[in-house]
C-alpha positions in Angstrom: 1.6 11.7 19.4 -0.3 14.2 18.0 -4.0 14.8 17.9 -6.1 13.8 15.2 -7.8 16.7 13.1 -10.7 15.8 10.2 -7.6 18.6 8.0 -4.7 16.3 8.6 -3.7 14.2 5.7 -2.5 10.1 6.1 1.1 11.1 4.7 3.2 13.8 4.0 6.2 13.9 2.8 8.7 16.9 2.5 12.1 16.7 1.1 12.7 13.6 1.4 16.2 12.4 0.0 17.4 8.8 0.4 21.1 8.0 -0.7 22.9 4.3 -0.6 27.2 4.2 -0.8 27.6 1.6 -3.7 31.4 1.4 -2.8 32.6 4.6 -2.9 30.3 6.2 -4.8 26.6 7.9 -3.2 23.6 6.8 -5.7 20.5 9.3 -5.0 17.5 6.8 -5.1 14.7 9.7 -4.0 15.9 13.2 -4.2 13.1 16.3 -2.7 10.4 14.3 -2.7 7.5 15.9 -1.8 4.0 13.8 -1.6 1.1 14.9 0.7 -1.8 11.9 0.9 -5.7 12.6 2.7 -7.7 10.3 4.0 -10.1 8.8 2.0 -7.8 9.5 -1.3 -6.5 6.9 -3.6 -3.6 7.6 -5.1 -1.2 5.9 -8.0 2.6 6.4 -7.9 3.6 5.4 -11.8 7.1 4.9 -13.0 9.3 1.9 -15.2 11.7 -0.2 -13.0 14.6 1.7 -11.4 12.6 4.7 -11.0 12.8 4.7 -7.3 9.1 2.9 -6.7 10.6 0.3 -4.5 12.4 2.7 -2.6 9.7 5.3 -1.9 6.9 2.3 -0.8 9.7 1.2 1.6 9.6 4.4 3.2 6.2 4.8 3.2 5.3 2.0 4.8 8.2 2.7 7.6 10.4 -0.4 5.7 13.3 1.7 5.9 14.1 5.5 7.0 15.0 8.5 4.5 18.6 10.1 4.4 17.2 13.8 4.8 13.9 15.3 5.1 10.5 14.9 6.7 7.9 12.1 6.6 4.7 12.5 8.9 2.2 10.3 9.5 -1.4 10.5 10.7 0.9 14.4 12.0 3.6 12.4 13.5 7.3 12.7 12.4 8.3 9.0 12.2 11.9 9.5 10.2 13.4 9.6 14.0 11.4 7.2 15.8 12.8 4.3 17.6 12.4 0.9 15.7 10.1 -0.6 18.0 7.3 2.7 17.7 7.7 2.4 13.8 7.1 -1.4 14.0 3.8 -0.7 16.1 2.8 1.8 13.6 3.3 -0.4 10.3 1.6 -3.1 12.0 -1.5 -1.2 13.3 -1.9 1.4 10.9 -0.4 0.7 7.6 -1.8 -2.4 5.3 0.6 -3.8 2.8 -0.4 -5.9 -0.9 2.4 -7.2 -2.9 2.7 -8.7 -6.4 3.7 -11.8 -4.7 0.6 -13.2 -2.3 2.8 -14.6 0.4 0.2 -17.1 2.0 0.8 -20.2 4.3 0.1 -22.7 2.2 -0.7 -25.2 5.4 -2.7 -22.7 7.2 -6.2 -22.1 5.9 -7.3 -18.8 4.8 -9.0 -16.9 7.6 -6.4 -18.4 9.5 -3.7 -16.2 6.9 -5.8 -13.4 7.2 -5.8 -13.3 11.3 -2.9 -13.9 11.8 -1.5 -10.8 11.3 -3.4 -9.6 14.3 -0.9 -11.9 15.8 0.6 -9.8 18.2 -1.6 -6.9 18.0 -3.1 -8.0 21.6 -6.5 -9.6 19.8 -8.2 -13.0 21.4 -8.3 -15.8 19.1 -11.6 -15.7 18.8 -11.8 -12.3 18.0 -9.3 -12.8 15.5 -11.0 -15.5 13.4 -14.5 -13.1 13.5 -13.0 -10.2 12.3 -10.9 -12.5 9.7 -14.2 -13.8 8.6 -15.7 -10.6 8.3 -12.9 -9.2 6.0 -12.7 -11.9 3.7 -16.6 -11.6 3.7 -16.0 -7.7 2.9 -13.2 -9.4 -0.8 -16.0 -11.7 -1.6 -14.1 -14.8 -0.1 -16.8 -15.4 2.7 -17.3 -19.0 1.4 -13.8 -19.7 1.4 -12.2 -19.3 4.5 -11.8 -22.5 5.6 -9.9 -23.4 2.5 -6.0 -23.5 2.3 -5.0 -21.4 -0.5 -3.9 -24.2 -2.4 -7.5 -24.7 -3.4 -7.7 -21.1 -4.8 -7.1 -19.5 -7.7 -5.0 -16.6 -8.2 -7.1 -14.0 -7.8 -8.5 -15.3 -4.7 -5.2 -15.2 -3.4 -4.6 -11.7 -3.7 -7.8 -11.3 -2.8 -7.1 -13.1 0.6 -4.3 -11.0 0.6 -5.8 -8.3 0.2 -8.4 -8.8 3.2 -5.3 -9.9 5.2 -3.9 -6.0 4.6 -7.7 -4.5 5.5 -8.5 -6.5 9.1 -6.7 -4.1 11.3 -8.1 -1.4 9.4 -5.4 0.7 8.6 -5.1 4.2 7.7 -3.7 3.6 4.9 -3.1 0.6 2.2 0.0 0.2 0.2 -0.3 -2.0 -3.0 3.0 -2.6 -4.9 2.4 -3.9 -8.1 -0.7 -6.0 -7.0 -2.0 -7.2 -10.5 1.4 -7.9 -11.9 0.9 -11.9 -11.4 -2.6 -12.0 -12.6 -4.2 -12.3 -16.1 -6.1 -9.1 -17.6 -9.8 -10.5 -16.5 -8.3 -11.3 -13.3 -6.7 -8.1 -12.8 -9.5 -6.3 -14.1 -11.9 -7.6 -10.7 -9.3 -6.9 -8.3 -8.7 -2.9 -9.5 -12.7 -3.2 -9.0 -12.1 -4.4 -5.3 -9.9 -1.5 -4.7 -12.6 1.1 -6.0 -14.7 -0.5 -3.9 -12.7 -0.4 -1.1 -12.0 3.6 -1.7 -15.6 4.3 -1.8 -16.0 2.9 1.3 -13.0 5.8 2.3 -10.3 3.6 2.3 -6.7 5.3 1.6 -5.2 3.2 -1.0 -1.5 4.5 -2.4 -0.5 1.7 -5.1 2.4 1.8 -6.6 2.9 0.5 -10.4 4.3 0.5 -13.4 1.1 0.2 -15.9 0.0 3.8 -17.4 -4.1 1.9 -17.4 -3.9 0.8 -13.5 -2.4 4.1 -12.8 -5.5 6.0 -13.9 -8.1 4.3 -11.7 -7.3 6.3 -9.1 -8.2 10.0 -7.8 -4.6 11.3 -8.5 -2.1 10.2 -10.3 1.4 10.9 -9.6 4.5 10.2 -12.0 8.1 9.1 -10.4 11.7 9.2 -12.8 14.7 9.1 -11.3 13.7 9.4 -7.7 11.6 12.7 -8.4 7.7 13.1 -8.8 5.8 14.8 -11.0 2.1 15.3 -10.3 -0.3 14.6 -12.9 -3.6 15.7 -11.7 -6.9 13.6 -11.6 -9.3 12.9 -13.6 -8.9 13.0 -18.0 -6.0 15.2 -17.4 -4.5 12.8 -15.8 -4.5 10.2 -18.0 -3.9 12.1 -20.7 -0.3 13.1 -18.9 0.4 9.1 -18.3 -0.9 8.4 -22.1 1.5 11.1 -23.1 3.8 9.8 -20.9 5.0 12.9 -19.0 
């Protein structure tokens, strides 16, 4: 392991290809993919379905392993380690929120949220406080000791969400997380994740929709397994209103 500098970014990325065999024929899902993320950033990866999203975020969060290239994290090349380092790594430092909520419906919700300290090495009771305190942190403090059953969806994703922040990762990946809710709905949980970036959070969500794209700091574009950079700010979402 390397050691930490204040310069070094979450993620970088450098050349990354990744190819599947379909049959006999090599499909190029990512080809020289290039993506450097700092800490503290928040960063939107836009593109339509089949653009490579999918694949990319399961790279990212060490899901699966690129084909050629080099993907360093917090300044460690992780394309090579052995299955059992990455798996540390994802579960320690890397948060992950998904369209779908993926809650135990017969557990209750601080219960959801610690248990994916599970086998991280915390006590119980340590556990349940710091699930407590990061449902507190997504406005749910008054609900975890409901099931999620009682909640409605966007206090699931929110529980969700608090489930992904409790180890405190260096990073959070969100893969289409508004794409099940309503527009109001939606609307308070891209709030959430501003909050959550001003407190220096380093958020990458991945999505599909030009307007969630643009609450970020940067904005980057992904077609056919390539990405384009689209800058920050009004330039930015002038390049995903124009769609470039």
């Amino acid at each position: 392991m390397t050691v930490e500098t204040a310069a070094e970014p979450v993620l970088e990325l450098e050349g990354i290809q990744r190819t599947y065999l379909t049959g006999e024929v090599e499909v190029s899902a990512l080809s020289d993919v290039n993506l450097r993320v700092e800490r503290g950033e928040y960063v939107s990866i836009v593109g339509p379905s089949g653009s490579g999203k999918s694949t990319l975020l399961n790279i990212l969060g060490l899901l699966d392993r690129p084909t050629g290239g080099s993907y360093r994290f917090e300044g460690v090349e992780v394309a090579g380690l052995d299955e059992n380092t990455r798996t540390a790594i994802r579960g320690r430092r890397i948060g992950f929120v998904f369209q779908a909520f993926h809650l135990l419906s017969h557990r209750s919700v601080a219960e959801n949220v610690g248990l994916s300290m599970l086998y991280t090495g915390v006590p119980a009771k340590e556990r349940d406080e710091r699930a407590r305190e990061a449902l507190a942190a997504v406005g749910l403090g008054h609900r975890a000791d409901f099931t999620p059953t009682r909640l409605s969806g966007g206090e699931r994703q929110r529980v969700a969400i608090a489930r992904a922040i409790v180890a405190e990762p260096a990073v959070l990946l969100a893969d289409e997380p508004t794409g099940n809710l309503d527009s109001k709905t939606s609307a308070a949980i891209l709030e959430l994740f501003d909050e959550l970036r001003a407190g220096g959070l380093t958020i990458v969500m991945i999505t599909h929709d030009n307007s969630v794209a643009a609450r970020a700091d940067r904005s980057v574009r992904i077609r056919d397994g390539r990405l384009t950079e689209l800058g920050a700010g009004a330039h930015a979402a002038e390049q995903l209103e124009a769609g470039a």
